[in-house]
Structures are given as structure tokens and as C-alpha cells.
C-alpha positions in Angstrom: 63.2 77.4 155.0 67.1 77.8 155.9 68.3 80.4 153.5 71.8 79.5 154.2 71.7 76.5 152.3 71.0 78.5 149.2 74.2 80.0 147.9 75.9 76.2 148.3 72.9 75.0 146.0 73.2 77.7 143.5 77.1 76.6 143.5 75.9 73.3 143.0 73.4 74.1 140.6 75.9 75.9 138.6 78.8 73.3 138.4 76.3 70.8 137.1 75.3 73.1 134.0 79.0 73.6 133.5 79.5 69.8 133.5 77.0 69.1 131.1 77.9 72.1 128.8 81.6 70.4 128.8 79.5 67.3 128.0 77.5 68.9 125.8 81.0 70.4 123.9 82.6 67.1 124.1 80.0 65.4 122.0 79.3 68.4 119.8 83.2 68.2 118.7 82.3 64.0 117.9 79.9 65.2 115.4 83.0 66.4 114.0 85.3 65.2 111.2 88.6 63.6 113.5 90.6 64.3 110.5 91.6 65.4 107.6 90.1 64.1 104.5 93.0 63.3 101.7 92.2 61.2 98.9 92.0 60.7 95.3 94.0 64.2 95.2 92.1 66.3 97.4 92.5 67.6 101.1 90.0 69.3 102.9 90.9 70.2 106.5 88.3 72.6 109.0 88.3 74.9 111.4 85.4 75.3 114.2 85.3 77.9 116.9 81.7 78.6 118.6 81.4 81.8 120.4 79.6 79.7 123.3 80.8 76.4 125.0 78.4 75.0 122.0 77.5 76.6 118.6 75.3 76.6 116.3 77.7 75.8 113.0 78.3 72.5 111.8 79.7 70.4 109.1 81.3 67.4 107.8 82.9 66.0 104.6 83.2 62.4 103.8 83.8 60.0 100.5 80.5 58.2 99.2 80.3 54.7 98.0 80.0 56.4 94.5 83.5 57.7 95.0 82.4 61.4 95.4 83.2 62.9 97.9 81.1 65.4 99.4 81.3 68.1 102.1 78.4 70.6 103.8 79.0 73.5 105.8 76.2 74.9 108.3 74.6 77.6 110.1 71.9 77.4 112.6 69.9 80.9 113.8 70.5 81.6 117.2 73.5 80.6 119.3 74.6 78.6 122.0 72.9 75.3 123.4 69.5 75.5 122.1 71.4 76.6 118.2 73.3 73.0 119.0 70.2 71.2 119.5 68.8 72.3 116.2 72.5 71.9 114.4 72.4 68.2 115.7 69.0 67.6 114.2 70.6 69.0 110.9 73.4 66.8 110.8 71.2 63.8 111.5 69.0 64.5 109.2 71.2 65.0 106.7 74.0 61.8 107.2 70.0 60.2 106.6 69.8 61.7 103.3 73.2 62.5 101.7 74.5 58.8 101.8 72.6 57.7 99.3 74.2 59.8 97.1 71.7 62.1 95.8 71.6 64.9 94.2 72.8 68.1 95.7 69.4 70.0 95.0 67.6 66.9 96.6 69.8 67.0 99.2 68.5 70.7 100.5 64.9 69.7 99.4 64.4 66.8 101.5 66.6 68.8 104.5 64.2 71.6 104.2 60.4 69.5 103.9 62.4 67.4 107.0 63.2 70.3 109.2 59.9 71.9 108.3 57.8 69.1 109.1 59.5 69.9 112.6 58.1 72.9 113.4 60.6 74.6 115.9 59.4 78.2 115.7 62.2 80.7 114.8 64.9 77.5 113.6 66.2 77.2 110.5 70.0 76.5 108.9 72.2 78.2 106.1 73.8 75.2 104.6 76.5 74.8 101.7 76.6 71.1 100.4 79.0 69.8 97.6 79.9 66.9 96.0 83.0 66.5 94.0 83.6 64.2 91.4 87.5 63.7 91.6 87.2 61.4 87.4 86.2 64.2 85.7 87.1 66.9 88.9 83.6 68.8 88.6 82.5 70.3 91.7 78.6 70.6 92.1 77.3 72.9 94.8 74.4 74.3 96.3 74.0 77.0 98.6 71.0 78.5 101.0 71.5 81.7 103.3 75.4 81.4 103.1 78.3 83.8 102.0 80.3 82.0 99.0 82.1 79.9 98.5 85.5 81.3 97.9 87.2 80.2 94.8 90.5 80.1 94.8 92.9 79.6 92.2 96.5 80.8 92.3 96.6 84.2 93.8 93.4 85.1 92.2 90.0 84.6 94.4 86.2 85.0 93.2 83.2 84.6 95.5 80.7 82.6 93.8 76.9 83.8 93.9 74.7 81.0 94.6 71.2 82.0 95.8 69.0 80.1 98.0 66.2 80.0 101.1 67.6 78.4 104.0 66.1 75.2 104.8 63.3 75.2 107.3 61.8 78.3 106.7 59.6 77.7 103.5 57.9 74.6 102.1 58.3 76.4 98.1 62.0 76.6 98.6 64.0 75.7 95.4 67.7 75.0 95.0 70.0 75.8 91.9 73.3 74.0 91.5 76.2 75.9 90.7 79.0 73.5 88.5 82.5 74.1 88.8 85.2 72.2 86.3 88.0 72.1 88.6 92.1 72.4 87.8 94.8 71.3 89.2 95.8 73.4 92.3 92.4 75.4 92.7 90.8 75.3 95.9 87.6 76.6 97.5 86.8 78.1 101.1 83.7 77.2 102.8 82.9 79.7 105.2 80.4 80.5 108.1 79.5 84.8 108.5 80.8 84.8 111.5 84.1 85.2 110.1 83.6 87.4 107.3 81.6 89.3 110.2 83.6 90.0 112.6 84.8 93.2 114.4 87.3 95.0 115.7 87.3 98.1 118.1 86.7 100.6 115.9 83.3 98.8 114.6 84.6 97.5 111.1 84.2 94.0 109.6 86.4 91.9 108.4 84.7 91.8 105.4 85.5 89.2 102.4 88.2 91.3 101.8 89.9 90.3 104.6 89.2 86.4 104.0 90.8 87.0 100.4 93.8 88.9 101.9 94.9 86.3 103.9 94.1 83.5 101.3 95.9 85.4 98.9 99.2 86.2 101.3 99.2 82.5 102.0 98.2 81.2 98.8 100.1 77.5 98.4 99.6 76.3 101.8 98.5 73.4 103.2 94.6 74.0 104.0 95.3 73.4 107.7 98.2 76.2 107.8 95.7 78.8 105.7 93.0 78.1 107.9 95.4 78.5 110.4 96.7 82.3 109.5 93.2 83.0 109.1 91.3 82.4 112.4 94.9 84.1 114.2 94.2 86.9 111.6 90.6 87.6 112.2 91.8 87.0 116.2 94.0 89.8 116.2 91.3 91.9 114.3 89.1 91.5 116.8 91.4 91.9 120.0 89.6 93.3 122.7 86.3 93.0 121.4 83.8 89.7 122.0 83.5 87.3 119.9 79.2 87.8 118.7 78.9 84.3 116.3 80.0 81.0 115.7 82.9 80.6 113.3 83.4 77.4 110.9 85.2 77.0 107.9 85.7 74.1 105.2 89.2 74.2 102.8 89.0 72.2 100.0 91.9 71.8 98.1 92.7 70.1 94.5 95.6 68.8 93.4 95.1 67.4 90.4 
């Protein structure tokens, strides 16, 4: 065997999982929202940074033939491209469910008897979903395995306590929806726990805290500048350490 061929097919070998990793990211970011959502008096803008060249988070917000409009944050267990994997398998399975316009606790249910039936050992996803009905401007959410939401309204911020299994773990998993009447100028923050998380040199989290510090400081912003001051914020908290987990965020704004 010539040996000296080897560390030119290791190169090569390398460059091509960097190319499909860049591929991998590329279509990763498709999955996506391109945009801003802004209608019937709401914006919701996003924020997605993976701590790999893929993640595990994902989410999405869209308006539904009903006129909702709806929105789902999400976490996968693990990291990098085999977390992606199992994230894309989330998202399909749930743009296969949520566009019929169901119900938020049907939503998770038929997510979680999907994922299970499955069976990837050691998988599962922490998931927000919402739907929002901008004619009476009740917000309907349910949560499994996630931090929040953040409720915003003026400087004043709450986290709301919604309990739930995430889905793909147990077939008995129930939901309970969580409804929010909505007023002009209230907003909420979807949010990943890899921001509220994170840590700086000295070994401290951010915390909430620090999520509603910034919210508050920037209170009255657009949702793409306070999304903005908060991933630099959380950046500079965690200067000179690594970045351990993915780190997505959802803010939903009402304007009345």
C-alpha cells in the first residue's frame, strides 16, 4: 500500500464533509422563514444561530387559510448534523399536520404518536406552537420541554408556565393550552435554552434575567432590532467562552 497517498486522501476526505456540511447549512437555513411575517397587525421576526455548521433548533411561522396565524419554535436533543436530521423530520411532520388548522393540543399529539412511531433511540424535540387569532387577538399556545414564553407588555415581562412532555419520548403525553387575550402593543419571545443558558467566563448564566433585561432596556423596538441587542448581548456575555447549544428565538409582536 503507498502510504504517501494517505494524507492527500484525508485532505480530500475532509473538504468533501465540509462541502456537504455547507450544503447541509444551506438547506437547513431554506427550512427557514425568508422573512418577516407582518400582517393583520402583527410582526414576528427570528433569530437562529446553531453552535455547529447545523443545529438542532428549528421553527417557522406562517398565516393559515383560516386567517390564524401560527408560529412553533423547536429544540431537538443532541447537536450538530445528526440533531438536524431529526429537526428536519420535525418540521415535516409538522407542515403535514399544522395546515389543517388544528388544534394546538392536536398539533403536539399527532407530533408526538408521529415521532414515536419512529423509533430513533435517544431523539426527541421541545416544541412551542401558537396560533393567534388576530379578530378577537387571542393567543393559544402549547408548550413541551421549553422555557416560556416571554410575555411582554410595556416594560413589564412575565414568563408564562406551561408544562408539557416533549414529543417523542412517551406515547401517554398530554398537552394543556395556555390562552392569552392579547392588547395592543404586547408582545411575546419565543426562545430556545440555549440563550437563557449560556455562559460567560466566570461560569454564570445568562439566566431569564438577562433575556428580560435586554427586552426591557429595548422595550418599543422593532422585533428584528430587540432580537438584535439580544444575541450581541448574550455575545458579549459569553466572550471568550464556546458557544455549547443552539440558539433560536421567535418575536412576536401585536400592534393592535
Amino acid at each position: 500500500m503507498d502510504t504517501a497517498l494517505l494524507p492527500l486522501d484525508l485532505r480530500s476526505i475532509e473538504k468533501l464533509r465540509e462541502q456537504e456540511l455547507e450544503e447541509a447549512r444551506v438547506i437547513q437555513n431554506v427550512m427557514l422563514p425568508a422573512h418577516p411575517l407582518r400582517l393583520c397587525g402583527v410582526t414576528i421576526s427570528h433569530e437562529f444561530q446553531p453552535v455547529m455548521e447545523v443545529g438542532g433548533d428549528y421553527l417557522d411561522y406562517f398565516k393559515l387559510s383560516d386567517d390564524t396565524i401560527g408560529l412553533y419554535v423547536g429544540d431537538v436533543s443532541g447537536k450538530g448534523l445528526p440533531a438536524a436530521l431529526y429537526a428536519a423530520l420535525a418540521v415535516g411532520t409538522l407542515r403535514g399536520i399544522h395546515k389543517t388548522g388544528m388544534e394546538p393540543e392536536r398539533v403536539l399529539s399527532l407530533l408526538n404518536e408521529r415521532l414515536l412511531l419512529r423509533g430513533i433511540p435517544g431523539r426527541h424535540s421541545a416544541i412551542q406552537y401558537a396560533l393567534f387569532h388576530p379578530a378577537t387577538a387571542r393567543m393559544r399556545i402549547v408548550s413541551a420541554g421549553m422555557p416560556g414564553p416571554l410575555l411582554l407588555r410595556g416594560e413589564d415581562s412575565r414568563m408564562l408556565q406551561i408544562a408539557g412532555l416533549p414529543p417523542g419520548l412517551f406515547s401517554t403525553a398530554t398537552y394543556d393550552e395556555l390562552s392569552l387575550q392579547l392588547e395592543p402593543g404586547d408582545s411575546l419571545l419565543f426562545f430556545t435554552d440555549g440563550l437563557s443558558d449560556a455562559r460567560n467566563i466566570h461560569d454564570h448564566e445568562f439566566g431569564v434575567e438577562g433575556i428580560q433585561d435586554v427586552c426591557r432596556r429595548h422595550a418599543g423596538e422593532s422585533p428584528l432590532s430587540l432580537l438584535g441587542h439580544l444575541f450581541s448581548t448574550i455575545q458579549d456575555f459569553t466572550i471568550n467562552c464556546k458557544q455549547w447549544d443552539d440558539m433560536t428565538a421567535a418575536y412576536f409582536h401585536f400592534a393592535g
